[in-house]
C-alpha positions in Angstrom: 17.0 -16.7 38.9 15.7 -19.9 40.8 14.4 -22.0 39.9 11.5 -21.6 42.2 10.7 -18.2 41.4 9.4 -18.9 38.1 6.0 -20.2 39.5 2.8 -19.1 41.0 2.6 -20.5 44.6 -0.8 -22.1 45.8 -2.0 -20.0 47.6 -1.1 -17.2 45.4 0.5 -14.2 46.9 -1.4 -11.3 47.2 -0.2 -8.4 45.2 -0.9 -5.9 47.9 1.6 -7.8 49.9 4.3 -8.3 47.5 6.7 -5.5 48.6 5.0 -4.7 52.0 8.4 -6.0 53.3 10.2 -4.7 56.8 7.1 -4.6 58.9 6.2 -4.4 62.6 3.4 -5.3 64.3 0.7 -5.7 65.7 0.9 -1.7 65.9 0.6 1.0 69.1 -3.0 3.2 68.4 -1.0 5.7 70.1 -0.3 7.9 66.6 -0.9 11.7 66.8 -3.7 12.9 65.1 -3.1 14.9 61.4 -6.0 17.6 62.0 -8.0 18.8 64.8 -10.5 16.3 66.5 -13.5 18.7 64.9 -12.2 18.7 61.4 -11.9 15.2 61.4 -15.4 14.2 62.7 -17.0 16.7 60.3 -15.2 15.0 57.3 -16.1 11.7 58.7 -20.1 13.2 58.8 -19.6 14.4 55.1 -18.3 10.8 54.2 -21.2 8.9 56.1 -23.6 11.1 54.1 -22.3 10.5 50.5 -22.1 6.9 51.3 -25.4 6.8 52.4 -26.6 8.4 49.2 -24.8 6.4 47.0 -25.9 3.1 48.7 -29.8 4.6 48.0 -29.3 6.0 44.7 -26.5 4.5 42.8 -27.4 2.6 39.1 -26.3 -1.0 40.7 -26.4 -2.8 43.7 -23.3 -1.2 46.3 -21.0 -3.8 48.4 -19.9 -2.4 51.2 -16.4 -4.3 51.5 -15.9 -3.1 48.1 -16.7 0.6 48.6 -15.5 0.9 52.0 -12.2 -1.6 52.0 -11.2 -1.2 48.2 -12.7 2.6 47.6 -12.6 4.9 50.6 -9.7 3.1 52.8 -7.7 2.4 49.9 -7.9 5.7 48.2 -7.0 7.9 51.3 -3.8 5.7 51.9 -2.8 6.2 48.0 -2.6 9.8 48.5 0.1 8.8 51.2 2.6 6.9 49.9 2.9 3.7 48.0 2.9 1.0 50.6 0.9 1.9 53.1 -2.4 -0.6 52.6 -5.6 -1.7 54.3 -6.6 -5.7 54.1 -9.7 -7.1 53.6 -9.6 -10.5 56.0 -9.5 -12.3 53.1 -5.9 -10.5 52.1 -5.2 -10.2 56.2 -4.9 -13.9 56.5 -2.7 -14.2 53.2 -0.8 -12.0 54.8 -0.3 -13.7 58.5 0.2 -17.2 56.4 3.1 -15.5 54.5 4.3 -14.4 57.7 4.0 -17.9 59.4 5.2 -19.5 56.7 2.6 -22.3 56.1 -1.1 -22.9 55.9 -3.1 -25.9 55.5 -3.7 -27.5 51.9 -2.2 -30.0 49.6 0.3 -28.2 48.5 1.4 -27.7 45.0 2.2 -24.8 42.5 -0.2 -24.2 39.7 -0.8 -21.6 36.9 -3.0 -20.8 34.1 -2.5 -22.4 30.3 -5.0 -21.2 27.9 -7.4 -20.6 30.4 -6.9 -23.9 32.0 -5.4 -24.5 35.9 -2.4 -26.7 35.2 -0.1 -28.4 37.9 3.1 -26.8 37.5 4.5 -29.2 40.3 3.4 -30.4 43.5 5.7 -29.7 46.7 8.3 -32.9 47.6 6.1 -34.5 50.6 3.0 -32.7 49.8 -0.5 -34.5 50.2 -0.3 -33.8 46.6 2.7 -35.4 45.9 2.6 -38.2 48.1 -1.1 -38.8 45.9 0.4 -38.7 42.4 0.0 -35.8 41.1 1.9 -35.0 38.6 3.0 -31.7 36.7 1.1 -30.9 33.8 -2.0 -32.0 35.0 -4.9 -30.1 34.8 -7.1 -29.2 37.1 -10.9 -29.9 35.9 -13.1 -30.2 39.3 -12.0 -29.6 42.7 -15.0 -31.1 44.9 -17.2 -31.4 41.8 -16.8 -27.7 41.2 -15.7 -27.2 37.8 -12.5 -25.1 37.3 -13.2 -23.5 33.5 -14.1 -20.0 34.7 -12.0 -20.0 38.2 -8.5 -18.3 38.5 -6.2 -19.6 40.6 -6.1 -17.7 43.2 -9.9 -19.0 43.2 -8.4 -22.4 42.9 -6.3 -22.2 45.8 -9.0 -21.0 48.3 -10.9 -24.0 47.5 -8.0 -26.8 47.8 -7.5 -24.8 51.0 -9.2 -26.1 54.1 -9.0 -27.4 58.0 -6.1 -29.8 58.7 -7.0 -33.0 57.8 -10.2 -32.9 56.0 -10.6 -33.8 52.4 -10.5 -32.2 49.5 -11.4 -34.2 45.6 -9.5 -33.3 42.8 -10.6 -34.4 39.2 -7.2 -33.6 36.6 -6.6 -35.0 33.0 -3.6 -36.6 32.2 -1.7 -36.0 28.7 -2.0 -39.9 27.3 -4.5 -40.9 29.9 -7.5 -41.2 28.3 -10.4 -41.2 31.6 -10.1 -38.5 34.1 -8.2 -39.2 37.1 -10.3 -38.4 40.4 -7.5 -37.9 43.8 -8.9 -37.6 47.1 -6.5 -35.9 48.8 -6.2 -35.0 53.0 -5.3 -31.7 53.9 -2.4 -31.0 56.1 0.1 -28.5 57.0 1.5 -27.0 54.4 5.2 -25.2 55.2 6.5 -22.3 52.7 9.9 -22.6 53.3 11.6 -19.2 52.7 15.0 -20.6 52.4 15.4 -23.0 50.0 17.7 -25.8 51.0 21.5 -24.9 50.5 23.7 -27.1 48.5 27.3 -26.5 47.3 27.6 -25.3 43.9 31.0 -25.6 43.6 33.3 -27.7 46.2 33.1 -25.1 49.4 31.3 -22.5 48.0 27.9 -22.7 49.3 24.6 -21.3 47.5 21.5 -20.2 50.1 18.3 -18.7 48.8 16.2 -16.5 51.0 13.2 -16.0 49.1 11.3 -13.9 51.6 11.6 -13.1 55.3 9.3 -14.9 57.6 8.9 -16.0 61.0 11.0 -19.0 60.7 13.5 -17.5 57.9 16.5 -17.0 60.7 16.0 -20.5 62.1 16.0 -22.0 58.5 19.0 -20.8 57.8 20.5 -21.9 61.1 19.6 -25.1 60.0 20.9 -24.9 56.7 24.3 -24.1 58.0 24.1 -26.9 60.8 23.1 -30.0 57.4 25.8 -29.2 55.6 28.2 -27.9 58.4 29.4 -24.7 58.2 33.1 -25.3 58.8 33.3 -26.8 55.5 31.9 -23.2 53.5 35.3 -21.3 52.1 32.8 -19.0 50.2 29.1 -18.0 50.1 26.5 -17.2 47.8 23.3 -15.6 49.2 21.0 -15.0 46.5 18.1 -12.1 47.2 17.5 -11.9 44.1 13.2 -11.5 43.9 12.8 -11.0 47.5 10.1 -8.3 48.6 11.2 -8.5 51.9 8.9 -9.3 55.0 9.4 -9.7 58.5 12.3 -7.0 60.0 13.7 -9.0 62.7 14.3 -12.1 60.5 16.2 -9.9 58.8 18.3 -7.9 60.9 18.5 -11.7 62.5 20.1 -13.2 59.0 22.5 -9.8 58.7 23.6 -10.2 61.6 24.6 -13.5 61.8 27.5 -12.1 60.0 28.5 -9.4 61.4 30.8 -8.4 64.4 28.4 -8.9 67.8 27.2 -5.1 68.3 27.6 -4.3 64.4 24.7 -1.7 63.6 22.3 -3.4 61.1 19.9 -1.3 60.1 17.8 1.3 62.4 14.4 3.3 61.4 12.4 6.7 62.5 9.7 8.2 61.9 7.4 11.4 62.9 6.2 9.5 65.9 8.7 7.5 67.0 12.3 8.1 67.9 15.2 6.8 66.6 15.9 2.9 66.9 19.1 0.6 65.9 19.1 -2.8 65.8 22.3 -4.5 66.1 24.0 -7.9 65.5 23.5 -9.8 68.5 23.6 -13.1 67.2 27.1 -12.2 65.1 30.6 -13.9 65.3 34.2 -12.6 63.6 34.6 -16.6 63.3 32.7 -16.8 60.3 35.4 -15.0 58.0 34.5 -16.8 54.7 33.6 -14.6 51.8 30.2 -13.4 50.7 29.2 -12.4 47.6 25.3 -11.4 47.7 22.9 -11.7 44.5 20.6 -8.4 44.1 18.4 -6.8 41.2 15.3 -4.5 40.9 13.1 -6.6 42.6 14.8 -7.2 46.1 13.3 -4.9 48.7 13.0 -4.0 52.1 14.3 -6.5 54.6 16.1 -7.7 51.4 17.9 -4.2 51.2 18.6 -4.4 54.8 20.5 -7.2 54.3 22.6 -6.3 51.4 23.0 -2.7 52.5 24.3 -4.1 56.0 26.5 -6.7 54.5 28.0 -3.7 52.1 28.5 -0.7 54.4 30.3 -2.8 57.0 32.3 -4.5 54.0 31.3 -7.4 55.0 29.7 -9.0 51.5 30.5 -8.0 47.7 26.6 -7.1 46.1 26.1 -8.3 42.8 23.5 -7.5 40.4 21.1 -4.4 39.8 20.4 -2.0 42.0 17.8 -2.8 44.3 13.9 -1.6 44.2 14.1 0.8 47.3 11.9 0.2 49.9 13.0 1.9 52.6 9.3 2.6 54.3 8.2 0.9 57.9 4.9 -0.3 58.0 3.3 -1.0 60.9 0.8 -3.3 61.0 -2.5 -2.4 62.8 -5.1 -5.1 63.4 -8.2 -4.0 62.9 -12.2 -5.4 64.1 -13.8 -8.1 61.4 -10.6 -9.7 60.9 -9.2 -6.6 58.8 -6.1 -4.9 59.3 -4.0 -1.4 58.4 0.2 -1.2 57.3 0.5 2.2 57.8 4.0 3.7 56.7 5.2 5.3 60.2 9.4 5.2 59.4 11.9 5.3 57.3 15.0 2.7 57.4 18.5 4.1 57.5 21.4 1.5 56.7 24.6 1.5 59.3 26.4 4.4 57.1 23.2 6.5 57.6 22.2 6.8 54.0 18.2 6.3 53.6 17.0 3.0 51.3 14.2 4.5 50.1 13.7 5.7 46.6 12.1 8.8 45.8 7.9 8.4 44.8 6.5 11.8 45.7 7.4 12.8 42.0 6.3 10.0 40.1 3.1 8.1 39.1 2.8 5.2 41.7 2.9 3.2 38.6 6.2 4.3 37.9 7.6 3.8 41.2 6.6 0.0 40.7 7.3 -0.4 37.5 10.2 1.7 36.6 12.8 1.2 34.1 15.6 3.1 35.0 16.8 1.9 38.1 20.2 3.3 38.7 18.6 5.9 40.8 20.6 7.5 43.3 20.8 11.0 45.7 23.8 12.5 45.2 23.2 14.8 48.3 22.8 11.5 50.6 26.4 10.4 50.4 28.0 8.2 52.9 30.7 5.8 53.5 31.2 2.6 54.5 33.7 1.0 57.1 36.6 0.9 54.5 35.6 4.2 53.5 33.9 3.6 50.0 31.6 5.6 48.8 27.7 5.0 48.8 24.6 6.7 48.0 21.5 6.4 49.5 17.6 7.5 48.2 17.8 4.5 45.3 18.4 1.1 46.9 21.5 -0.5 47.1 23.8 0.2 44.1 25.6 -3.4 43.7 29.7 -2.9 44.2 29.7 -4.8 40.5 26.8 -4.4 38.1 25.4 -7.7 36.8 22.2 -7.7 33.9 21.3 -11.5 32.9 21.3 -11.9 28.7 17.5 -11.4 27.7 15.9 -14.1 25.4 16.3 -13.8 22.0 13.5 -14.5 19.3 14.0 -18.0 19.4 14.2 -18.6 23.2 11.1 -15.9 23.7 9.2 -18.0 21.0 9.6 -21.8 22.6 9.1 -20.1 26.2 5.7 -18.5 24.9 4.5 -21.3 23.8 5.2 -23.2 26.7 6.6 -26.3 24.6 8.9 -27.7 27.6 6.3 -27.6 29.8 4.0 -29.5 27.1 6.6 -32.1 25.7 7.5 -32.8 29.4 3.6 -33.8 30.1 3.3 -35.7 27.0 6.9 -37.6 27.2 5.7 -38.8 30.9 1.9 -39.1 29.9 2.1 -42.9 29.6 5.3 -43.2 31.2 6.7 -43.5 34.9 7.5 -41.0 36.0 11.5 -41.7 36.4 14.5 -41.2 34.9 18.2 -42.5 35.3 20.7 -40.4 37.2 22.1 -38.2 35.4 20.0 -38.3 32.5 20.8 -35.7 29.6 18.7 -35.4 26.4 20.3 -37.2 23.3 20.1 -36.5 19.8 16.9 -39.0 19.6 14.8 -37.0 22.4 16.1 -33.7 20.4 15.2 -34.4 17.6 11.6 -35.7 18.6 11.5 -32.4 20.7 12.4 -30.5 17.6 9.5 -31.9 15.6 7.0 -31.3 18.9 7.9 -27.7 18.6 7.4 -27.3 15.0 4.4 -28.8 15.3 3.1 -26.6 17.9 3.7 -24.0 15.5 6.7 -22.3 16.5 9.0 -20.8 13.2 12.6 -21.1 13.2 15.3 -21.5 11.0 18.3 -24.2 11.3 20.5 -21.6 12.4 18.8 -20.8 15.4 18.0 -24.1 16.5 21.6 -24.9 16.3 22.6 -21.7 17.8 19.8 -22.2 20.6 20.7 -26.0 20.9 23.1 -26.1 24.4 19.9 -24.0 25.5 17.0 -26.3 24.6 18.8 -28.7 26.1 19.3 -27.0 29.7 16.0 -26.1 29.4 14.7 -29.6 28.7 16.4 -31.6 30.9 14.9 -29.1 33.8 11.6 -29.2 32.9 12.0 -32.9 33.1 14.1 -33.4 35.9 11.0 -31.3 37.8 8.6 -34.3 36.8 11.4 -37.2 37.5 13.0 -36.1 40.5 11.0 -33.3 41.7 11.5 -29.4 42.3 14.3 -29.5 44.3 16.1 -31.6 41.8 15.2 -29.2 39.5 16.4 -26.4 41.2 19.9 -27.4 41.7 20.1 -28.1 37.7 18.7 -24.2 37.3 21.1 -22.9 39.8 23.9 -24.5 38.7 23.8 -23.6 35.2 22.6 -20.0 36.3 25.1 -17.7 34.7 24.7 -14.9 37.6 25.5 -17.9 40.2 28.3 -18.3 38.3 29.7 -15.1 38.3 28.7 -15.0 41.8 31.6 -17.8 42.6 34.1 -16.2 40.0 33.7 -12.7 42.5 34.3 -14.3 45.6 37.9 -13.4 45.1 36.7 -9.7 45.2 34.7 -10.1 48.3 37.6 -11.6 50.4 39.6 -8.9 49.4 37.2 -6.1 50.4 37.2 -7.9 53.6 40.8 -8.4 54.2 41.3 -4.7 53.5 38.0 -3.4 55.6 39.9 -5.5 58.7 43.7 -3.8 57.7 42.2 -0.4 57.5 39.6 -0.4 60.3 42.9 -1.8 62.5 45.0 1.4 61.3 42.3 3.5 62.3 41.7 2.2 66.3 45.7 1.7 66.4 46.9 4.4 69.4 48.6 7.0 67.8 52.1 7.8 69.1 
């Protein structure tokens, strides 16, 4: 996994958003009714009534938004299906930032440590960064409003703010021993959704799409265009936590690789009629091969990519199979800054088959949280271009299976304890923050490491330190790098030593053979017959 992926983004996601992935809007009001116009305004007078007797009579003071947005709205559209969801404004602008991908703060990830909001890292060219904040800093007073009992989501919404305005920030510093006080100025932050693409191996070039927003297609234009694409002999596209987002970034991304006219996905619903969207943006030129990195918690737009890529044979998918979100929501604004993703279609990949995974006969907590997830109806089967078979109803099944090693005891123990993320604020705490190119931990930093985790009470034997020790050191130098050299730094070390990234490269052999033999057999088939 990226490295990226392992921290909590200022300002934090909201959950309701993270797999509303694949929408349209602003939505039509032109939706047919369910019921007769009678039934419904009598069930609207019965509603108004109970309301206005619980207002009067309940035990505690009622909030409106609460009972209203959260209680009534949200409980008629969980008897529905899973995704469909009404926002408060607060969660509607979340929502419009994630699809503009930026808003205005000082930019920086953060999360909590014993109760505590600690820097995790601040963005490279941040107003935070370009301050001096540094990870592992923690967050005591953001304009003399004391932290202690604020999440940080809380957090974020007060470090938030107009363009240019400023904002205080009061942090302690491990080895410092006053408070350090930053006045910081608010500007635009960006939330890139493609990291930036390097090459992991000479020619074989790693992108990262971490989400689809409105600039996702464009960043990865650009991404191609830095490093040049004539130089890339093989890619690795990692969708690997991706919820999805916008659907035209990513029929927009598919298609880039496919044949111009290629179907990429297409979607229908009870009130709408069939639509396809096609490559238009597409080129045969780009024949290098594709290996795509899935598991359980890629959706929507990310499925649309991957299934696209695999039913026209165009990329090998690697991984687990996907979460399958397969349901179009349509986004509705609403008055008072509120708005409604209502499911309305279904998406259907270019074979036909139908991402979506079954939820009508589970728990919704299930459907999220599920731990089988080769899933699969075996009455939805289809074919792709070669003429391999697929299945549709659970995802998309990867063409080879992948499941990363878990942590053992020892690995689960230093990680719970957060001891690299600690070491790493106390090595730099009365230290610049710099380190030579390069730079590897030696046996003296090891060993002082060693004693730092005992002492922070973790228990383990000499056999599984040594056993562990290649480990502690990846994971060391990382956490580190990310205070030396910054995220992106930081990043490249995480991919590079990733061991799914790795077998990503050692497949591309596979994928350029399923796409050698997809072009043979799709010639044989148009040949004239004689």
């Amino acid at each position: 996994m990226a490295f990226s992926r392992s921290t909590v983004l200022i300002p934090s996601t909201v959950l309701v958003c993270s797999l509303v992935g694949g929408i349209l809007g602003p939505g039509v009001t032109g939706v047919s009714a369910a019921g007769s116009e009678d039934e419904v305004q009598q069930s609207v007078k019965t509603f108004a009534k109970v309301y206005a007797l619980v207002e009067e009579n309940f035990a505690d003071k009622v909030t409106s938004d609460k009972a209203i947005y959260k209680g009534a709205i949200g409980g008629m559209l969980r008897t529905l299906d899973p995704h469909s969801s009404f926002f408060d404004p607060k969660d509607f602008q979340s929502l419009r930032e994630d699809q503009r991908g930026h808003y205005y703060g000082v930019g920086m990830t953060v999360s909590e440590r014993n109760r505590r909001t600690v820097v995790i890292a601040p963005f490279p060219g941040s107003p935070a960064y370009k301050a001096g904040i540094r990870p592992g800093d923690t967050i005591l007073e953001v304009n003399d409003k004391r932290t202690d009992n604020l999440t940080t989501t809380e957090v974020a919404d007060i470090l938030k703010g107009p363009r240019g305005t400023q904002v205080q920030v009061k942090v302690t510093r491990e080895g410092v021993d006053q408070p350090i006080v930053f006045n910081i100025i608010r500007d635009e932050i960006p939330r890139k959704s493609v990291q930036d693409a390097f090459f992991v191996k000479p020619g074989i070039l790693y992108i990262d799409i971490e989400s689809f927003n409105e600039n996702t297609s464009r960043e990865v234009e650009e991404n191609f265009r830095r490093v040049g694409e004539q130089n890339v002999k093989g890619l690795i596209l990692d969708l690997r936590e991706n919820p999805g987002g916008l659907l035209n970034e990513g029929v927009s991304v598919a298609g880039r690789f496919l044949a111009p006219g290629q179907t990429v996905v297409s979607h229908r619903g009870r009130a709408f009629a069939e639509r396809p969207y096609v490559a238009r943006n597409g080129s045969t030129k780009r024949d290098y091969p594709i290996v795509v990195l899935v598991n359980r918690y890629s959706a929507s737009a990310a499925e649309i990519v991957a299934g696209a890529l695999q039913d026209h044979d165009r990329g090998w998918i690697l991984g687990d199979n996907t979460f399958g979100k397969g349901l179009v929501q349509t986004v509705y604004p609403m008055g008072d800054n509120t708005g409604l993703a209502l499911t309305t279609q279904k998406y259907y990949t270019p074979s036909n088959r139908l991402i979506q995974r079954d939820y009508q006969h589970t728990s919704f907590l299930d459907y999220y949280y599920r731990k089988d997830t080769a899933t699969a109806n075996m009455n939805d089967v289809k074919m792709t271009d070669s003429g391999r078979t697929v299945y549709g109803g659970g995802g998309i099944k990867p063409d080879e299976p992948f499941t990363p090693a878990k942590y053992n005891k020892f690995q689960t123990e230093l990680l719970r304890k957060f001891v690299f993320f600690s070491y790493t604020a106390k090595y730099f705490g009365s230290r610049e923050a710099k380190l030579p190119q390069g730079w590897t931990p030696d046996s003296t930093v090891m060993s002082e490491f060693r004693q730092f985790v005992t002492k922070a009470g973790a228990s383990f034997t000499d056999t599984e330190w040594t056993e562990n020790l290649e480990w502690t050191k990846q994971s060391l130098q990382r956490e580190l790098y990310l205070t030396a050299f910054g995220a992106e730094e930081a990043r490249k070390l995480a991919v590079e030593t990733d061991p799914m990234v790795l077998k990503g490269v050692e497949s591309l052999p596979k994928a350029k053979s399923l796409l050698e033999n997809a072009k043979k057999l799709i010639v044989q088939r148009t040949a004239p017959q004689e």
